[in-house]
MIDOSE-1310 file (N, C-alpha, C; in nm, 2 decimals, decimal comma, always signed):
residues 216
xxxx	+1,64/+2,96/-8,67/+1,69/+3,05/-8,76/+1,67/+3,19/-8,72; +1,56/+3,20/-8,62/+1,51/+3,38/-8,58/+1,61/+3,38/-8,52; +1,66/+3,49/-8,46/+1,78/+3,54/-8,33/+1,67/+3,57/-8,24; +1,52/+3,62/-8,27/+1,45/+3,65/-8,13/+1,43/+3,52/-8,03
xxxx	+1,38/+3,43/-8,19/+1,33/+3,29/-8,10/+1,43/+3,23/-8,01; +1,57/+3,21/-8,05/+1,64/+3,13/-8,02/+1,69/+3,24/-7,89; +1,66/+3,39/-7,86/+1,68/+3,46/-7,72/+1,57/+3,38/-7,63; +1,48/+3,40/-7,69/+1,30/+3,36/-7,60/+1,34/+3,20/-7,58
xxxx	+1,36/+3,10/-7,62/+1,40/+2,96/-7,60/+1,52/+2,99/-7,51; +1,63/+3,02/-7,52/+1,77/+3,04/-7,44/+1,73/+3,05/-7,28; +1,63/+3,22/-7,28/+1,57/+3,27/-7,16/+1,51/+3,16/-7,10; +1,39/+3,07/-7,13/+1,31/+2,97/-7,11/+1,38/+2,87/-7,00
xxxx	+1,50/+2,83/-7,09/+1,59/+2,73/-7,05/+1,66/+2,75/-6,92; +1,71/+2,89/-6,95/+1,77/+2,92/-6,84/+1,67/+2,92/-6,69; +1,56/+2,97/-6,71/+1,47/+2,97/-6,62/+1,37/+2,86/-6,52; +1,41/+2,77/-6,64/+1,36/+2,59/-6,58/+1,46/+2,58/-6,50
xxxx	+1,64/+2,59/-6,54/+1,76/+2,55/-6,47/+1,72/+2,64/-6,32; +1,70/+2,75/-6,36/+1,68/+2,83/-6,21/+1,58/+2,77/-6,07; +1,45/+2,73/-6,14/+1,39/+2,70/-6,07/+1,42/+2,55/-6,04; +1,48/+2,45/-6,07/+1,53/+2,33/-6,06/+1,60/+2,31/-5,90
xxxx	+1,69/+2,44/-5,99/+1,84/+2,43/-5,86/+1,76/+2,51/-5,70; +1,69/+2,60/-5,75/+1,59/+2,68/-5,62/+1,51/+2,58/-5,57; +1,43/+2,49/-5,61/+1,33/+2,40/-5,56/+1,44/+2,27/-5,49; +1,56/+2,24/-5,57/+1,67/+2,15/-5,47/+1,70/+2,21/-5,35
xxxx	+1,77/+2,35/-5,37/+1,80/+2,40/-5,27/+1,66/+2,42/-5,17; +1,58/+2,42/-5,15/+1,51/+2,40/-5,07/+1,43/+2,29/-4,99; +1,43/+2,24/-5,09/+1,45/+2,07/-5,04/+1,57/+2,03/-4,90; +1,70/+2,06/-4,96/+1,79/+2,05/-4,86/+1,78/+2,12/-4,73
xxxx	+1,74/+2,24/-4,74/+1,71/+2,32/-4,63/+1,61/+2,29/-4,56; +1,50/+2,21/-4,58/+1,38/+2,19/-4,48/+1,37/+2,06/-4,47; +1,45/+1,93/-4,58/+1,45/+1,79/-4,54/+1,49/+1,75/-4,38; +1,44/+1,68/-4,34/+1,57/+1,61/-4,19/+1,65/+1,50/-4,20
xxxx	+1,72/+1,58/-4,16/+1,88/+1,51/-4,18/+1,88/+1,39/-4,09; +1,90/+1,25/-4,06/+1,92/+1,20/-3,94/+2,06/+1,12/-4,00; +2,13/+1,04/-3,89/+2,30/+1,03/-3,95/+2,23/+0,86/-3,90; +2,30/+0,81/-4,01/+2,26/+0,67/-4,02/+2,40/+0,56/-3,89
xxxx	+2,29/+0,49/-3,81/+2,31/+0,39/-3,73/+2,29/+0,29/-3,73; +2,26/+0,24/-3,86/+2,23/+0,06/-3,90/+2,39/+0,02/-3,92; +2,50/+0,00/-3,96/+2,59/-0,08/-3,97/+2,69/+0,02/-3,94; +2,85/-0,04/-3,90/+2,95/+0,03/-3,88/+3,00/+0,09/-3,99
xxxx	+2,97/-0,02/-4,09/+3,01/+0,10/-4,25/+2,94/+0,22/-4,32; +2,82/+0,20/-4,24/+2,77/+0,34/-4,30/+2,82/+0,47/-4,24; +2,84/+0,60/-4,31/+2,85/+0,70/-4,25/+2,79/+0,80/-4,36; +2,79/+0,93/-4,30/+2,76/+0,98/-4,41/+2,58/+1,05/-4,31
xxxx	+2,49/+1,12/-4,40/+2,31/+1,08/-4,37/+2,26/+1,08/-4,46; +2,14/+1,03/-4,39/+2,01/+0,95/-4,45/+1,91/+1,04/-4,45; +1,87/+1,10/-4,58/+1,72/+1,18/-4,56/+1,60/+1,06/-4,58; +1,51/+1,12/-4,44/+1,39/+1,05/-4,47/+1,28/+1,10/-4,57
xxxx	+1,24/+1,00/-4,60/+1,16/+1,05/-4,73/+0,98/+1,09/-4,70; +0,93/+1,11/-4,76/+0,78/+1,17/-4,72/+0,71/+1,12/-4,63; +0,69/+0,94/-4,69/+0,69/+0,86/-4,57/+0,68/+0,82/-4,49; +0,83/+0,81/-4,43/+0,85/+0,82/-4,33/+0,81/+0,92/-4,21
xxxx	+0,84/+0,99/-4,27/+0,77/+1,16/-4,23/+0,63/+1,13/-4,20; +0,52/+1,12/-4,25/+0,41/+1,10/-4,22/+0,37/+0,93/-4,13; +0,48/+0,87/-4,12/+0,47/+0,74/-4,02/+0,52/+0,83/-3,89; +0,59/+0,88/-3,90/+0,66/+0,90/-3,75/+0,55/+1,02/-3,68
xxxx	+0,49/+1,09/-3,77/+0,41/+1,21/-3,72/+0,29/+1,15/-3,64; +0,19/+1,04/-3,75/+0,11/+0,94/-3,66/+0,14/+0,88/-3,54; +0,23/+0,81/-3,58/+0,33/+0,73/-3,43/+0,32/+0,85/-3,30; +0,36/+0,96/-3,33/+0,37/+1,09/-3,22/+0,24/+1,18/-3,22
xxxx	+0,15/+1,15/-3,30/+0,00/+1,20/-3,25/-0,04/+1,07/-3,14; +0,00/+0,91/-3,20/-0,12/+0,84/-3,15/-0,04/+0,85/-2,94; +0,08/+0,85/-2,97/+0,14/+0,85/-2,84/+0,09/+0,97/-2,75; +0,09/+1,14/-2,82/+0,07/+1,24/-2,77/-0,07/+1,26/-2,70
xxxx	-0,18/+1,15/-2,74/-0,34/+1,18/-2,79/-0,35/+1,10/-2,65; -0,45/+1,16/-2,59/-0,53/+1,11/-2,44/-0,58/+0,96/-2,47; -0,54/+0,89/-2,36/-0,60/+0,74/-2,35/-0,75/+0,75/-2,35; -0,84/+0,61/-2,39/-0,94/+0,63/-2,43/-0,99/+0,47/-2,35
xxxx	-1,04/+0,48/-2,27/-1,05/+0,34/-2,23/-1,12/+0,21/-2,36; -1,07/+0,13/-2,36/-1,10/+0,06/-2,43/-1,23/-0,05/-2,43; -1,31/-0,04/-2,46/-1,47/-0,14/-2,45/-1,46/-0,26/-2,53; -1,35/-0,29/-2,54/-1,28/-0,45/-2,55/-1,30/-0,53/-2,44
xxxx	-1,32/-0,68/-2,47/-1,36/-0,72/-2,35/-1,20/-0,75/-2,32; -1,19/-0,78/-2,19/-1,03/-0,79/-2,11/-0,96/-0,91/-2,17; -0,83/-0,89/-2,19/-0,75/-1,03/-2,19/-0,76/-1,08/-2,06; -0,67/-1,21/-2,12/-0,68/-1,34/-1,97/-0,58/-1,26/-1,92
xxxx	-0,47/-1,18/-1,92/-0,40/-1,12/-1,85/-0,44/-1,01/-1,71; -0,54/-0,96/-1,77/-0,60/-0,85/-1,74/-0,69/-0,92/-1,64; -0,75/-1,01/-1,68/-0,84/-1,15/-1,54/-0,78/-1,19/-1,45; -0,66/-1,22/-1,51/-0,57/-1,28/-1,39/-0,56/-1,17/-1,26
xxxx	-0,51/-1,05/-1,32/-0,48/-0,96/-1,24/-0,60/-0,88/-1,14; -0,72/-0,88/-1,20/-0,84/-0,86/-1,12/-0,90/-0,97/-1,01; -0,85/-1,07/-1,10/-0,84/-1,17/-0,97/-0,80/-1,19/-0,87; -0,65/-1,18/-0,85/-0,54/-1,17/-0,76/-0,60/-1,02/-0,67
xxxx	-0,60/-0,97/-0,76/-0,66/-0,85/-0,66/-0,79/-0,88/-0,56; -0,88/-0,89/-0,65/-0,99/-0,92/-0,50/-0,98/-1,01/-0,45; -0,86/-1,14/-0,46/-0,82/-1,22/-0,36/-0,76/-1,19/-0,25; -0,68/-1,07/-0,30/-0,59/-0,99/-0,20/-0,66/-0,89/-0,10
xxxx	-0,80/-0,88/-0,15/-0,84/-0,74/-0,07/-0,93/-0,85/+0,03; -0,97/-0,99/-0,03/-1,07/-1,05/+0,03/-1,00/-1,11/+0,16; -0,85/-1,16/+0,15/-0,77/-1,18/+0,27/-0,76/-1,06/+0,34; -0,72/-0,96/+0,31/-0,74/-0,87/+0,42/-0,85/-0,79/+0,49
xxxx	-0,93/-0,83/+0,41/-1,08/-0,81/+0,53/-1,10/-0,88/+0,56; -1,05/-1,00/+0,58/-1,05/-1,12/+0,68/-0,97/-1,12/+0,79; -0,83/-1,12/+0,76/-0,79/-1,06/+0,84/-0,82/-0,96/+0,97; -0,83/-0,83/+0,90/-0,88/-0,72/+0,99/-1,01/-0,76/+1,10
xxxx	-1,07/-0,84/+1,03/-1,19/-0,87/+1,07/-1,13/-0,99/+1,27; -1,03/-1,11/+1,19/-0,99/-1,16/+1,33/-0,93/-1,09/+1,37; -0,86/-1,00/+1,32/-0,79/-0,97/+1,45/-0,88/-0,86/+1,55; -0,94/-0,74/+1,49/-1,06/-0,74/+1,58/-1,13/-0,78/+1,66
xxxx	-1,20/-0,92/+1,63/-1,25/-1,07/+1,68/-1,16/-1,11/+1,77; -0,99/-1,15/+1,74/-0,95/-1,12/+1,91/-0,97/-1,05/+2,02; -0,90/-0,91/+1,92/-0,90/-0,82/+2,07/-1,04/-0,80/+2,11; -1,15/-0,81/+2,08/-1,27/-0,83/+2,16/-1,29/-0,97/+2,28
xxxx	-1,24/-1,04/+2,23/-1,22/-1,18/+2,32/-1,13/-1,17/+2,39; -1,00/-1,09/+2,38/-0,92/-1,05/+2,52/-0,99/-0,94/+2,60; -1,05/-0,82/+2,52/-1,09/-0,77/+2,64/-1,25/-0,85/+2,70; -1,34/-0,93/+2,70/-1,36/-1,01/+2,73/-1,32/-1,07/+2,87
xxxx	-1,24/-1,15/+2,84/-1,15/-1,25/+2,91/-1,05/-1,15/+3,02; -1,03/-1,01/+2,98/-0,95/-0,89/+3,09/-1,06/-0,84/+3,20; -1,21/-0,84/+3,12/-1,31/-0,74/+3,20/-1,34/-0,88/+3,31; -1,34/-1,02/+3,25/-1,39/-1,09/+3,38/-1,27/-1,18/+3,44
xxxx	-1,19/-1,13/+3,45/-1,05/-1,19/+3,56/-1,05/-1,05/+3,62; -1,08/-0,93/+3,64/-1,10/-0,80/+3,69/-1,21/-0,84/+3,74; -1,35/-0,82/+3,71/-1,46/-0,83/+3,77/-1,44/-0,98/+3,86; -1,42/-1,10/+3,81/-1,48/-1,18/+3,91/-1,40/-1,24/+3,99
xxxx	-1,21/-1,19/+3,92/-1,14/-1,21/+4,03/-1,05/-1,14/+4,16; -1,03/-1,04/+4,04/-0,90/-0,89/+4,15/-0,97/-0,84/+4,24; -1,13/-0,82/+4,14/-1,18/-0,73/+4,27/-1,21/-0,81/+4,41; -1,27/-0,91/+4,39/-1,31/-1,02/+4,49/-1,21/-1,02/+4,57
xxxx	-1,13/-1,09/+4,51/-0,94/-1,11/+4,63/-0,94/-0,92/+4,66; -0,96/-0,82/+4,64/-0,93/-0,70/+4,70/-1,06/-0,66/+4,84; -1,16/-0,71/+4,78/-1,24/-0,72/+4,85/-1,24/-0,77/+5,00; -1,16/-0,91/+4,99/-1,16/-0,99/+5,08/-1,05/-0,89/+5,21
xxxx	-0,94/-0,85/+5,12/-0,85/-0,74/+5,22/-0,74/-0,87/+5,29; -0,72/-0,95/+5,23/-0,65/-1,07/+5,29/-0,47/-1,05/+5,31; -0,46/-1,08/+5,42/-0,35/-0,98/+5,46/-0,22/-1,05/+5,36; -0,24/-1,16/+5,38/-0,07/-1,27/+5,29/-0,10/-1,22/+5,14
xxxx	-0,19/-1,18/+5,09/-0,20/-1,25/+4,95/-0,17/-1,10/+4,88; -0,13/-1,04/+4,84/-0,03/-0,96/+4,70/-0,13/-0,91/+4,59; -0,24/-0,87/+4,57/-0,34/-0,86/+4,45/-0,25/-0,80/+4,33; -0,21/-0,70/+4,36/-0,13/-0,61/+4,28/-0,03/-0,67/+4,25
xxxx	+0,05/-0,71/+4,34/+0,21/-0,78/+4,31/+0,15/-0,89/+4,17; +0,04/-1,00/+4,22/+0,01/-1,09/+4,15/-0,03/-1,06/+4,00; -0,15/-0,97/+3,99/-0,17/-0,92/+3,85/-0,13/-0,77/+3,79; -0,01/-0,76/+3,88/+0,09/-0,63/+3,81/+0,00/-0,53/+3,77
xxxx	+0,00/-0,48/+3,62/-0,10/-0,35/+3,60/-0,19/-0,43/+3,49; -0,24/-0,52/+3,52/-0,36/-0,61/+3,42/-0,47/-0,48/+3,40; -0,49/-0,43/+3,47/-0,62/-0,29/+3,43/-0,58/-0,20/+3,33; -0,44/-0,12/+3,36/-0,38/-0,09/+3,24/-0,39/-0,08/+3,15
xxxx	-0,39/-0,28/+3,15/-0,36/-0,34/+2,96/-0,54/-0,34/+2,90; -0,65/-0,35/+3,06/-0,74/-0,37/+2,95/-0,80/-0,24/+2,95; -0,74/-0,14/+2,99/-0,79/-0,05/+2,95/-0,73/+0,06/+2,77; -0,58/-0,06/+2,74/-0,54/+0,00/+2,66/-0,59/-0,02/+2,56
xxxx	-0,62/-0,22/+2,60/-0,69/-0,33/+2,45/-0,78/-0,20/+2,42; -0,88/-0,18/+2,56/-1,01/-0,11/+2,49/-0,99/+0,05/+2,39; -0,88/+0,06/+2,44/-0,88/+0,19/+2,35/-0,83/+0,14/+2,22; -0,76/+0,03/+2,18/-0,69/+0,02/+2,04/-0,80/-0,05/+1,97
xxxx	-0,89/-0,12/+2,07/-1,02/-0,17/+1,97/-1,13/-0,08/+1,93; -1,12/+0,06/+1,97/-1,18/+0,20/+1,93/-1,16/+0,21/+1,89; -1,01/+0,24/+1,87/-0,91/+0,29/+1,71/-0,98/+0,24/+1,56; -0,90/+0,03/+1,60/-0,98/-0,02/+1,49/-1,13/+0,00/+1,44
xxxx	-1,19/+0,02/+1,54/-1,34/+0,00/+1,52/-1,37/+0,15/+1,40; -1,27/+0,26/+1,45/-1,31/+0,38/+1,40/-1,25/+0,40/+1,26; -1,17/+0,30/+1,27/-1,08/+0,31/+1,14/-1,15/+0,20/+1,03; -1,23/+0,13/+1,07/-1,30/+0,05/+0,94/-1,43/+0,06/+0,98
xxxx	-1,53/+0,13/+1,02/-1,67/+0,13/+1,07/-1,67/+0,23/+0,93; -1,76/+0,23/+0,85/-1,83/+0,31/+0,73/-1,75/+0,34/+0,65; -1,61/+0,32/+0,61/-1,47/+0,31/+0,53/-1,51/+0,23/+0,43; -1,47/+0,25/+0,27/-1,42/+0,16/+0,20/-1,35/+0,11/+0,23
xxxx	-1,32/-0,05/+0,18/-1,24/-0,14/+0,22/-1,04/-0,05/+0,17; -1,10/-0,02/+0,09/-0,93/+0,00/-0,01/-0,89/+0,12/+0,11; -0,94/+0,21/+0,14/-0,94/+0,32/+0,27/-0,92/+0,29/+0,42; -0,95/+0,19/+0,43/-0,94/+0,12/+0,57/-0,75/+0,10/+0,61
xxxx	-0,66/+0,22/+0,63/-0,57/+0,22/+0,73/-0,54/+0,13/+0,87; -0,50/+0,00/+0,85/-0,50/-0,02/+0,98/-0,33/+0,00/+1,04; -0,22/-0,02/+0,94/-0,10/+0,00/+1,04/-0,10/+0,21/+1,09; -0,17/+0,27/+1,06/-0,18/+0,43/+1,13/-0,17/+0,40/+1,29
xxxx	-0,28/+0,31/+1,28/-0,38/+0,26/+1,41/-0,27/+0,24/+1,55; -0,18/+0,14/+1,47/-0,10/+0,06/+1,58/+0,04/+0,16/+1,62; +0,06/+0,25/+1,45/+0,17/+0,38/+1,50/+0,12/+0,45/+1,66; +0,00/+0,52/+1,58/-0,06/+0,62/+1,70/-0,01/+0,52/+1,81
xxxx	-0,07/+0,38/+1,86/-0,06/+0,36/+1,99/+0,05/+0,29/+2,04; +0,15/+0,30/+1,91/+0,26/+0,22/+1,96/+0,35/+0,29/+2,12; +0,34/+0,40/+2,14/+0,41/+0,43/+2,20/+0,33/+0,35/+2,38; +0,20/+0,37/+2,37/+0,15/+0,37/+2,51/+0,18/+0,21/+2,52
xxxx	+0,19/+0,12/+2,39/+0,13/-0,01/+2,42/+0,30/-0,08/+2,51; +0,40/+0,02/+2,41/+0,57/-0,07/+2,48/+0,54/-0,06/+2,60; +0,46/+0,13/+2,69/+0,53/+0,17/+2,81/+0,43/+0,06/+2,91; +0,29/-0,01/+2,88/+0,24/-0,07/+2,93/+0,26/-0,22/+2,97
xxxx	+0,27/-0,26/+2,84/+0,34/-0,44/+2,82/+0,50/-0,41/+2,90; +0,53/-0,31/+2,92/+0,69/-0,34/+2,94/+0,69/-0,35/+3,13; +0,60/-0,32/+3,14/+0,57/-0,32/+3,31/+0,47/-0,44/+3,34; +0,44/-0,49/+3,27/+0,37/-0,64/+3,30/+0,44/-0,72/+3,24
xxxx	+0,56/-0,69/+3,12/+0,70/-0,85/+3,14/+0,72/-0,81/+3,22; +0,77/-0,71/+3,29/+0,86/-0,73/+3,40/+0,85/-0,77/+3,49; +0,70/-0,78/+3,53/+0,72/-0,82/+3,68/+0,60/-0,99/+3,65; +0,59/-1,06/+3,54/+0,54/-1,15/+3,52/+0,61/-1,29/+3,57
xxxx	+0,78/-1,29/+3,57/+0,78/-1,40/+3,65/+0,77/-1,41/+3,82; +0,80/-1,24/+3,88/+0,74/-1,24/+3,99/+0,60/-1,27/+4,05; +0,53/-1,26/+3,92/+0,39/-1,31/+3,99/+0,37/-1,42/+3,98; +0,44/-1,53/+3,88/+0,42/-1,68/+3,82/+0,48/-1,74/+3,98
xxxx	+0,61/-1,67/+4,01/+0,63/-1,75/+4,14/+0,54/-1,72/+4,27; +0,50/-1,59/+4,26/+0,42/-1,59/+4,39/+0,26/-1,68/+4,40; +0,23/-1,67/+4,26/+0,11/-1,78/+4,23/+0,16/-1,91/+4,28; +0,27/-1,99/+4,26/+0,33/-2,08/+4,32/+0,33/-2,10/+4,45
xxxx	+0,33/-2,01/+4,47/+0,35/-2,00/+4,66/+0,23/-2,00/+4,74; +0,14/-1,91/+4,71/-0,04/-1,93/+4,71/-0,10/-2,04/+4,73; -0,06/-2,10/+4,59/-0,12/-2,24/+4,59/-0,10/-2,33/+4,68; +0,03/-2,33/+4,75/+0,09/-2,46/+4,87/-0,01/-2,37/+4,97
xxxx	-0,07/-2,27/+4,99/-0,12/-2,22/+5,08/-0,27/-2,29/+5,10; -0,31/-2,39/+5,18/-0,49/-2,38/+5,17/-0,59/-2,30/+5,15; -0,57/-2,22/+5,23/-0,64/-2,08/+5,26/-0,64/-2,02/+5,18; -0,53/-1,95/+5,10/-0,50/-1,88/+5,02/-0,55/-1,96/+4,81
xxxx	-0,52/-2,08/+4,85/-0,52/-2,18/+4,71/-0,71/-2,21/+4,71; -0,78/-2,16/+4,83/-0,91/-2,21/+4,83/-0,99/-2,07/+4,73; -0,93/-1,93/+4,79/-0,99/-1,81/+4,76/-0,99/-1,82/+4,61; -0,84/-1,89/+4,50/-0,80/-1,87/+4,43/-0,95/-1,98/+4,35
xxxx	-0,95/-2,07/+4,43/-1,07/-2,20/+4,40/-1,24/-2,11/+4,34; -1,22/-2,04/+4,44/-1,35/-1,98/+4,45/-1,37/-1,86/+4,29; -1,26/-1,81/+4,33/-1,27/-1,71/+4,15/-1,27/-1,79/+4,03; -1,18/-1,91/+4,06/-1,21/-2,00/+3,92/-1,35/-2,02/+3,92
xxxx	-1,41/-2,08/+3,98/-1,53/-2,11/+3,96/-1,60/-2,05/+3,98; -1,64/-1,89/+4,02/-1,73/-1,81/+3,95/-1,70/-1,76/+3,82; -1,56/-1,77/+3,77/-1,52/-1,72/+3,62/-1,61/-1,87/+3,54; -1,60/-1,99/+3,58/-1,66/-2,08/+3,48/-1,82/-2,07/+3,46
């Protein structure tokens, strides 16, 4: 019935509607919009609601946030794989290890067909018999074995296993080992036949008698 009251109630009213439409309109302006991709019939967007908003923000801390190793004990997945592995490392230090263990037993087997036979047959100065022709550049090779069993030796002597390089090894000497082996195939069936020929020889098949049996 006042005119003041019903100004002061009017104003009021008007003032809730103000703030209503102001707090929507801002809502719209800072919500995220994303355009919906669940079904072909949808179009239109989808605001996400608070929610979601606070799932996705977790999701992207826990992703963004530094790994922490975990003091869990291991799945069987995780055993499998530690397994395989120090099976894998335990073959290859075995490995490394024979082949090593060869090339020590060839040079071996190079130092005493040099010592107890080339030199002897050079010694002798025997005019038919071919030393060189026969064992081509055999000094060469054991002077090469000996340098690639340095290599290896230097390449796993005080090394961790996982650090131990061995194909560097055989790069580096690939080049010297073609230019060496490539001059002893070549002249190896010329020495297989001249060893043939020796042998029909007495004289010559006896000398050959004599280095066998100081090599045994």
């Amino acid at each position: 019935d006042c005119p003041g009251k019903e100004g002061t109630g009017g104003r009021k009213r008007n003032l809730t509607l103000l703030r209503n439409k102001l707090y929507m309109g801002q809502r719209r302006r800072t919500e995220p919009v994303v355009e919906s991709t669940t079904t072909a019939g949808d179009h239109g967007n989808l605001r996400r609601s608070q929610s979601d908003r606070t799932e996705y923000s977790q999701k992207l801390q826990e992703k963004m946030a530094p790994q922490v190793v975990s003091s869990t004990p291991a799945t069987p997945l995780q055993e499998d794989e530690e397994d395989v592995s120090r099976r894998m490392m335990a073959r290859r230090v075995k490995i490394i290890a024979e082949l090593m263990q060869t090339e020590k037993d060839y040079i071996s087997d190079l130092d005493l067909c040099i010592k107890e036979v080339i030199q002897p047959l050079r010694n002798k100065q025997i005019a038919r018999f071919d030393v060189d022709g026969l064992f081509s550049n055999i000094e060469l090779v054991h002077q090469l074995s000996a340098k690639l069993l340095s290599l290896l030796e230097e390449a796993t002597t005080d090394v961790e296993l996982p650090m131990q390089i061995i194909g560097e090894v055989f790069l580096q000497i690939k080049g010297p080992l073609e230019d060496t082996y490539k001059i002893y195939c070549y002249h190896h069936d010329d020495a297989h036949t001249m060893l043939e020929y020796y042998e029909k020889d007495e004289e010559l098949k006896q000398h050959l008698r004599d280095c066998v049996q100081s090599l045994k």
